[in-house]
ZADO-185727 format. One line per field, with one value per residue (C-alpha): y, z, x; residue in one letter; chain; residue number from 1. Coordinates in steps of 0.2 Angstrom, whole numbers, plus 2048, in hexadecimal, padded with zeros to 3 digits. Example, Ala and Ser with C-alpha at 12.3 -4.5 7.8 and 13.67 -1.06 7.14 Angstrom:
// ZADO-185727
v: (7EA, 7FB)
w: (827, 824)
u: (83E, 844)
residu: (a, s)
chaine: (A, A)
num: (1, 2)
//
This chain:
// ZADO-185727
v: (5A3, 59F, 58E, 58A, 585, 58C, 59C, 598, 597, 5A8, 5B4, 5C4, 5D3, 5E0, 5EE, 5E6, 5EB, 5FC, 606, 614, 61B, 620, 631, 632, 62B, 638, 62E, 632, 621, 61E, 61C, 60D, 5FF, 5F2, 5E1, 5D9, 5C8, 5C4, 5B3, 5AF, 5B3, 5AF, 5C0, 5CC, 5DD, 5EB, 5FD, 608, 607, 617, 60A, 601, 606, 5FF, 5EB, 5F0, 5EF, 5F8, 5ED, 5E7, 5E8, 5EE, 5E8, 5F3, 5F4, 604, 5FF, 610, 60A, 60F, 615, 602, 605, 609, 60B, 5FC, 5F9, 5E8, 5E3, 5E4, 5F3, 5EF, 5FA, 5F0, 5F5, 5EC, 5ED, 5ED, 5DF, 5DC, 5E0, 5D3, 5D4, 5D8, 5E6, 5DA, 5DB, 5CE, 5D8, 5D5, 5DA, 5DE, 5E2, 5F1, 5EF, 5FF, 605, 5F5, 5EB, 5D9, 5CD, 5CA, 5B7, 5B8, 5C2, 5B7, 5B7, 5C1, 5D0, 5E2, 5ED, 5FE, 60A, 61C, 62A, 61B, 60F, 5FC, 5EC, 5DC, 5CC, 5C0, 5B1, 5AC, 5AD, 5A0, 597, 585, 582, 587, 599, 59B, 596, 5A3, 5AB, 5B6, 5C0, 5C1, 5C3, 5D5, 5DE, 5F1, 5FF, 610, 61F, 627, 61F, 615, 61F, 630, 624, 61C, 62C, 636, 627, 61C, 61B, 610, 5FE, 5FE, 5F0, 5F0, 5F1, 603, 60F, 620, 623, 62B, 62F, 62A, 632, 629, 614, 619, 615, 621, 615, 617, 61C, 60F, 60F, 5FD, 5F6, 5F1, 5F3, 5FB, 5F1, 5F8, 5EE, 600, 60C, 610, 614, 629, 633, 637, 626, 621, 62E, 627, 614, 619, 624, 617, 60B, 603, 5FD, 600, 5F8, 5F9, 5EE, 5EE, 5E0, 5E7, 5E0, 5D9, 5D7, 5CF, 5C0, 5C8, 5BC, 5AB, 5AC, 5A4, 5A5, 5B3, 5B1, 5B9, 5CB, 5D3, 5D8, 5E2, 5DC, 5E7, 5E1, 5ED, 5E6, 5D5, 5D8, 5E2, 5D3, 5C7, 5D2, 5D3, 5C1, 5BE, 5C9, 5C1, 5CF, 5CF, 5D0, 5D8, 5D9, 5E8, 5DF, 5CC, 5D4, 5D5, 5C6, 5BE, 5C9, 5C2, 5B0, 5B1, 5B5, 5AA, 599, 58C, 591, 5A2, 5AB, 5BB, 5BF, 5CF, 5CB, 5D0, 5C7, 5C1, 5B7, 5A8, 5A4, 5A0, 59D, 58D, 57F, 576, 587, 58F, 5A1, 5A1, 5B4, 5BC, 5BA, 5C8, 5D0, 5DF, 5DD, 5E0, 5D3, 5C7, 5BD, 5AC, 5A5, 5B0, 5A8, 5B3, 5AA, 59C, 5AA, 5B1, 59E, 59C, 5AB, 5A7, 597, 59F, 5AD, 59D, 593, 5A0, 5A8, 598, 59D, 597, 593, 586, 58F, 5A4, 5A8, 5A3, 5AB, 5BB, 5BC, 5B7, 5C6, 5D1, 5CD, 5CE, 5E0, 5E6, 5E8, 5EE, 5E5, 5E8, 5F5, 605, 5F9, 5F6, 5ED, 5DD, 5DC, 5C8, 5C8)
w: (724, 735, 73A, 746, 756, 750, 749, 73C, 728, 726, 718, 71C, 70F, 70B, 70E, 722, 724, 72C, 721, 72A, 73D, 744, 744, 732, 730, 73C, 74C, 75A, 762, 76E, 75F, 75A, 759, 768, 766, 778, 77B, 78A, 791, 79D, 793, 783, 77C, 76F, 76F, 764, 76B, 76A, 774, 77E, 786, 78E, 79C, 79C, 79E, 7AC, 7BD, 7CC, 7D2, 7C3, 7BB, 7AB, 7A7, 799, 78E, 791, 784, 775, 764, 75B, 749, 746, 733, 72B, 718, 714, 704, 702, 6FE, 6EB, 6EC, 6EE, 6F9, 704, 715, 728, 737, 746, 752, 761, 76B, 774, 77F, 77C, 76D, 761, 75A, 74E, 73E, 730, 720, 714, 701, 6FC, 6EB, 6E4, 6F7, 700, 70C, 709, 711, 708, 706, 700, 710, 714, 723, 723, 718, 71F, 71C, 718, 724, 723, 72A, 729, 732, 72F, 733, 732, 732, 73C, 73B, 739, 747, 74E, 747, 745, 736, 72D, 72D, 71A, 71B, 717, 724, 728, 738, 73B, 74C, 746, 74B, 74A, 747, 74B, 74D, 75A, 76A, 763, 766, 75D, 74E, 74B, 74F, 741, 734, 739, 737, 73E, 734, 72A, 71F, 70F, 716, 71B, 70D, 713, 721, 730, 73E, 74E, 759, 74E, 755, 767, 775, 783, 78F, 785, 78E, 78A, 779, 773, 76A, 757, 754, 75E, 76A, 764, 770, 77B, 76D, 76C, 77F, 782, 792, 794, 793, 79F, 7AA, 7A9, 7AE, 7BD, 7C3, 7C3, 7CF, 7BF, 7C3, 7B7, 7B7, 7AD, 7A5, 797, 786, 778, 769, 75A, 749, 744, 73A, 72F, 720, 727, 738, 742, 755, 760, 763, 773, 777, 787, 796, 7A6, 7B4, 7C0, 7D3, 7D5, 7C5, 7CD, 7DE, 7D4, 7CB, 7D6, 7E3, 7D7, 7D2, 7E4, 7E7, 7D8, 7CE, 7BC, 7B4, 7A3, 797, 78C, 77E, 776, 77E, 790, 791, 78B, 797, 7A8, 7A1, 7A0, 7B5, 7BB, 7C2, 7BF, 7CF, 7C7, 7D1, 7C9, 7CD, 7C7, 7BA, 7AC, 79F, 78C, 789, 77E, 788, 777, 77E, 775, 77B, 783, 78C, 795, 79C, 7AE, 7B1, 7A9, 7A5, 798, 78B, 781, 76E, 75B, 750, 74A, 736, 736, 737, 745, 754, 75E, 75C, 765, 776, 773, 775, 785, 78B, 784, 78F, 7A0, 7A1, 79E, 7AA, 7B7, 7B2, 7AE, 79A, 78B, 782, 774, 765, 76D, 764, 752, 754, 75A, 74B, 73E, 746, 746, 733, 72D, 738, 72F, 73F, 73A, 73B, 73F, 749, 746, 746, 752, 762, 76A, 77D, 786, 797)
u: (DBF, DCA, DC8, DBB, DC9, DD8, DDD, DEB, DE2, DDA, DE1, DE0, DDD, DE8, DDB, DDB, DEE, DF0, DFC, E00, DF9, DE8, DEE, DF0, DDB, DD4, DD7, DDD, DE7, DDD, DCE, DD5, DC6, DC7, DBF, DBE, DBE, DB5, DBA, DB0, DA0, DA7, DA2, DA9, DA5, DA8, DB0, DBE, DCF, DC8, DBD, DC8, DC4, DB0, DB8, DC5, DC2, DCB, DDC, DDE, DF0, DF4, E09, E0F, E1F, E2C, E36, E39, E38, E4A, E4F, E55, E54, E65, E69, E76, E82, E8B, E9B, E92, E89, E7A, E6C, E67, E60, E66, E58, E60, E58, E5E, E6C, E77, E86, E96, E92, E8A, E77, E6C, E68, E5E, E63, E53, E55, E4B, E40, E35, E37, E30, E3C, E3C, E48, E5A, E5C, E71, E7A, E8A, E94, EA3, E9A, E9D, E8E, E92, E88, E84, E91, EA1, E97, E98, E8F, E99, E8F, E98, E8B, E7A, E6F, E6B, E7A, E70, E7D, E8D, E92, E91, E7F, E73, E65, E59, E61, E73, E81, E8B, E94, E91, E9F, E97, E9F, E95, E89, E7B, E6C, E73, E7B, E65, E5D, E69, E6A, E5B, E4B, E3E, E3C, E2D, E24, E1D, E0C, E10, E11, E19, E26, E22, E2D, E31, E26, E18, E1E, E20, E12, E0F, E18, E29, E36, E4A, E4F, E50, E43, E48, E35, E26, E1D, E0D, E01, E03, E03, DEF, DF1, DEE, DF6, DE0, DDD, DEA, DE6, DD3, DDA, DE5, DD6, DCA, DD7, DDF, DF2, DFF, E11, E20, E29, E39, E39, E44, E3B, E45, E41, E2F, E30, E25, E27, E2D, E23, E30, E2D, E38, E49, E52, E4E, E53, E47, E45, E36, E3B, E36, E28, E20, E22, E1B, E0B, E09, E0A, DFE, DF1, DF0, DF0, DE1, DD7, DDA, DDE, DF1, DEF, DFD, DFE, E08, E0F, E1F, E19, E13, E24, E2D, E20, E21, E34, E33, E22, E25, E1B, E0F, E0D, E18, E20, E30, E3D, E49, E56, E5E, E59, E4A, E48, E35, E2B, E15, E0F, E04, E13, E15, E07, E05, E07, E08, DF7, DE7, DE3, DEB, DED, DF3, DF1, DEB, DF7, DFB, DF2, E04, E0C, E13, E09, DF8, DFF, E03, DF2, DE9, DF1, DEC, DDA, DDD, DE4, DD4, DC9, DCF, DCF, DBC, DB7, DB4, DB4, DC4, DC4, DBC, DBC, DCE, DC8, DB5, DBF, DC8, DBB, DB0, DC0, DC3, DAE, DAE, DBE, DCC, DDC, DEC, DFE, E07, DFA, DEC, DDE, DDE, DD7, DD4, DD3, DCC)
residu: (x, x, x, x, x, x, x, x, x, x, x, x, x, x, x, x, x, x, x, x, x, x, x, x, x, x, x, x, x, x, x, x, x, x, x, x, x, x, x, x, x, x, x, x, x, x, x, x, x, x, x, x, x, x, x, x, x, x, x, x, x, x, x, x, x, x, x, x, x, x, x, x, x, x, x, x, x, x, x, x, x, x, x, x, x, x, x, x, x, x, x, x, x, x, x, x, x, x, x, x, x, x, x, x, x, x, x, x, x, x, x, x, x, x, x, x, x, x, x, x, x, x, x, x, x, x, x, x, x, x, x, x, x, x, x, x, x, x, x, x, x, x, x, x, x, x, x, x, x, x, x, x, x, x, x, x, x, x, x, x, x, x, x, x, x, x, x, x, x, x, x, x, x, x, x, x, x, x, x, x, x, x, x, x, x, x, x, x, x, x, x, x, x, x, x, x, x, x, x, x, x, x, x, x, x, x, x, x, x, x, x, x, x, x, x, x, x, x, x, x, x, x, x, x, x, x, x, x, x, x, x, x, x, x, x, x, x, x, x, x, x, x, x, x, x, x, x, x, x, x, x, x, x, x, x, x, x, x, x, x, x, x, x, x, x, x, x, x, x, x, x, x, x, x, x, x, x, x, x, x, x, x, x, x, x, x, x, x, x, x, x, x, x, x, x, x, x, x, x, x, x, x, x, x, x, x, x, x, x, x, x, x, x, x, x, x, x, x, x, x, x, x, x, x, x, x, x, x, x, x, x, x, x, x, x, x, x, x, x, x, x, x, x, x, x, x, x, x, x, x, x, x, x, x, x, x, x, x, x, x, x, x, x)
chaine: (A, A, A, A, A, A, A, A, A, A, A, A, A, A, A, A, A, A, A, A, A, A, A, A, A, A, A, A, A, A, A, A, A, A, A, A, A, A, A, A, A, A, A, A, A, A, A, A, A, A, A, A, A, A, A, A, A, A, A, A, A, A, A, A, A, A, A, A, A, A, A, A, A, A, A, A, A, A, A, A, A, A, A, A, A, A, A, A, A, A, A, A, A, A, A, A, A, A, A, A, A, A, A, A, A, A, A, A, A, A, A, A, A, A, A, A, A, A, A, A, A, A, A, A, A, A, A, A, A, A, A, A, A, A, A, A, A, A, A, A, A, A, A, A, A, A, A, A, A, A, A, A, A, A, A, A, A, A, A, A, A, A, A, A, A, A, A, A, A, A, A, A, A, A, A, A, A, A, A, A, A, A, A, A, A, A, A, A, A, A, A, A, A, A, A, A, A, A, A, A, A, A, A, A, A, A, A, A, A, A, A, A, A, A, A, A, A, A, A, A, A, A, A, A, A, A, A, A, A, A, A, A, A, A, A, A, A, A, A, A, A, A, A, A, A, A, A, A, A, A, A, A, A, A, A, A, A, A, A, A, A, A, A, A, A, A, A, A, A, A, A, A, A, A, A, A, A, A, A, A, A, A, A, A, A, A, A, A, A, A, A, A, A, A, A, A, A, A, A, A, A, A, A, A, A, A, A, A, A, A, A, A, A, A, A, A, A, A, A, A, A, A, A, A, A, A, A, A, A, A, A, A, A, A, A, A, A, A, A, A, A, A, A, A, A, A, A, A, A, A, A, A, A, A, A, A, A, A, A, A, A, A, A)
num: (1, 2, 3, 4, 5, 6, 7, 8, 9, 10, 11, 12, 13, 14, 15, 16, 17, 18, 19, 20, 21, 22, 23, 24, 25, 26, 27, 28, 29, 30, 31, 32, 33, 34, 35, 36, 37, 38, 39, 40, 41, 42, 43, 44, 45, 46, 47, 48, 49, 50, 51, 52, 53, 54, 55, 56, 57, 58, 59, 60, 61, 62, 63, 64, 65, 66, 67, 68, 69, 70, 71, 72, 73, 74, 75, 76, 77, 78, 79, 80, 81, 82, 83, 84, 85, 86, 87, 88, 89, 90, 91, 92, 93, 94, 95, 96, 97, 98, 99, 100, 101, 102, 103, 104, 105, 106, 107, 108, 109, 110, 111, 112, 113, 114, 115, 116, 117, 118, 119, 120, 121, 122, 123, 124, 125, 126, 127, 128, 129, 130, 131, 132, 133, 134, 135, 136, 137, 138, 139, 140, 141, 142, 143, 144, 145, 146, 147, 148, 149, 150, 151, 152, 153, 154, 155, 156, 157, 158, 159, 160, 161, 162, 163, 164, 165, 166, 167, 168, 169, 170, 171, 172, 173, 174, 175, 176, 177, 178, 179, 180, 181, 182, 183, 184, 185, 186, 187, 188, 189, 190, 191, 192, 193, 194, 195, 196, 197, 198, 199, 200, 201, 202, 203, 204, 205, 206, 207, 208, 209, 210, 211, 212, 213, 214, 215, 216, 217, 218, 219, 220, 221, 222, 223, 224, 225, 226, 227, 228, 229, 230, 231, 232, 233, 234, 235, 236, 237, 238, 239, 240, 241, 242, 243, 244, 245, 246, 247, 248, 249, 250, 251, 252, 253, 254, 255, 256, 257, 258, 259, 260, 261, 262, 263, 264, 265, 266, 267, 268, 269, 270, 271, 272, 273, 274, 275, 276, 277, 278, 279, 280, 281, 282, 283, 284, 285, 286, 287, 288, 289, 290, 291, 292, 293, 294, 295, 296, 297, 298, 299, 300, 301, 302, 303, 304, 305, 306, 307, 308, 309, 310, 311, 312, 313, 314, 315, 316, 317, 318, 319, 320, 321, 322, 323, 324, 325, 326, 327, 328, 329, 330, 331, 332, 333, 334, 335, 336, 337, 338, 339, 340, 341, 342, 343, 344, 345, 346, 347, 348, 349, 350, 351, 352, 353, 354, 355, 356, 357, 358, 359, 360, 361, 362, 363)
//
């Protein structure tokens, strides 16, 4: 049962994790089941992601993610031989990246507690990953922790290194591999993101093509994802993003002209809050983010979202409760209790979680 105000106590069942993609059920992605949350009328309804179209109205601007997913999964032996594997997360200036190093056990990645700073990590090809200190470094360099500052020595650019050695990281949740081409969305089109931002993934060139015919603005935007906390649900650290100014000025036009400013995607949304001012103007910007949405920190930029269904404990929910509050305060809806009911009625009708899961809509 999720708690009647906040979402934060539910368990959710192994048969509601999505273990592998649409495609490989008999769906096409753009089949994915969509629960809408409608704000102002404090409404769910039930559809499919093809609908999407049905709850949008002409002006309104959809901000999507470009950002490629890479092959940041790398095979990794310790100074003691020990098969590990090191997830490329994000990279940062001056050469250097945070990786997590994950243990393998029966072929399912789990997090590797006993890294120390000043292990080099052998890579594939002659490669090797040094771990220089723990990330953040809150305490001493010999303390243990879950992502790391490296440095990487490759002998070849980046991009050919991943796509010849790398594959793309997957949890346990996930039973086979699959490549690539499976964790990007149709909007992919920069190389950067540690994992897929998969708020975009059940969109279809038709179903594009449908929004943009009917007057529905698209707008890009970059945020190279790092790791998931998947296990200690520790909020985001810096990742890098891209608002270019076009995206701004669309933003900022639409909100102007009481239309609606839907994010496709956690990501997005961090990416617009990073560049909003507290009047809720939008401006272009570049750099590493550290904006994190909570209730000391509310959304300024939208008032809708696009997104999968997050773990009771996931940072995340907190983001998704603003946005819940932003659309309310702006249609004059319902807020308090909408988030909770939504997921209760997405965990008694059997949504699907994670990456190549279904999709929620907030309006």
């Amino acid at each position: 049962m999720v708690s009647a105000s906040v979402v934060g106590d539910f368990v959710l069942p192994p048969s509601l994790e999505a273990s592998s993609p649409p495609e490989a059920r008999g769906l096409r992605r753009d089949e994915v089941r969509l629960l809408v949350s409608n704000i102002a009328a404090d409404t769910l309804e039930h559809a499919r992601f093809r609908d999407l179209p049905c709850w949008l109205s002409p002006g309104d601007l959809l901000v999507v993610n470009t950002s490629a997913t890479l092959n940041a999964s790398l095979p990794a032996t310790n100074d003691g031989g020990e098969q590990l594997e090191l997830h490329l997360s994000t990279s940062l200036p001056g050469g250097f990246w945070v990786v997590e190093v994950r243990a393998l056990s029966n072929g399912i990645s789990l997090p590797y507690r006993h890294a120390l700073s000043g292990t080099t990590m052998c890579l594939p090809d002659g490669a090797e990953a040094e771990l220089l200190a723990p990330y953040p470094l809150t305490a001493a360099r010999e303390a243990h922790s879950r992502l790391w500052l490296a440095a990487l020595t490759l002998p070849e650019p980046l991009l050919s290194y991943l796509n010849r050695n790398g594959s793309p990281i997957r949890y346990s949740y996930v039973t086979e591999r699959w490549p690539l081409t499976t964790y990007q969305s149709v909007f992919a089109t920069e190389p950067g993101s540690a994992e897929m931002p998969s708020a975009g993934r059940p969109f279809s060139a038709e179903l594009v093509t449908t929004l943009v015919s009917r007057g529905i603005q698209i707008a890009p935007l970059v945020l190279h994802t790092g790791v998931a906390s998947l296990e200690d649900h520790e909020p985001p650290y810096e990742e890098f993003y891209r608002v270019p100014r076009g995206t701004s000025d669309r933003v900022n036009a639409a909100r102007m002209s009481g239309q609606r400013v839907i994010a496709v995607g956690t990501t997005v949304v961090r990416a617009l809050e990073t560049v909003t001012d507290d009047r809720g103007h939008t401006s272009p910007g570049e750099g590493w983010t550290n904006v994190v949405i909570s209730h000391d920190r509310p959304v300024r930029s939208v008032n809708g979202l696009i997104t999968g269904f997050h773990e009771a404990k996931a940072t995340h929910l907190k983001m998704l409760e603003q946005v819940v509050v932003s659309a309310s305060r702006e249609r004059r809806g319902h807020s308090s209790t909408h988030l909770a009911r939504a997921y209760e009625a997405a965990l008694d009708a059997g949504y699907l979680w994670h990456e190549f899961g279904d999709s929620h809509l907030i309006i």
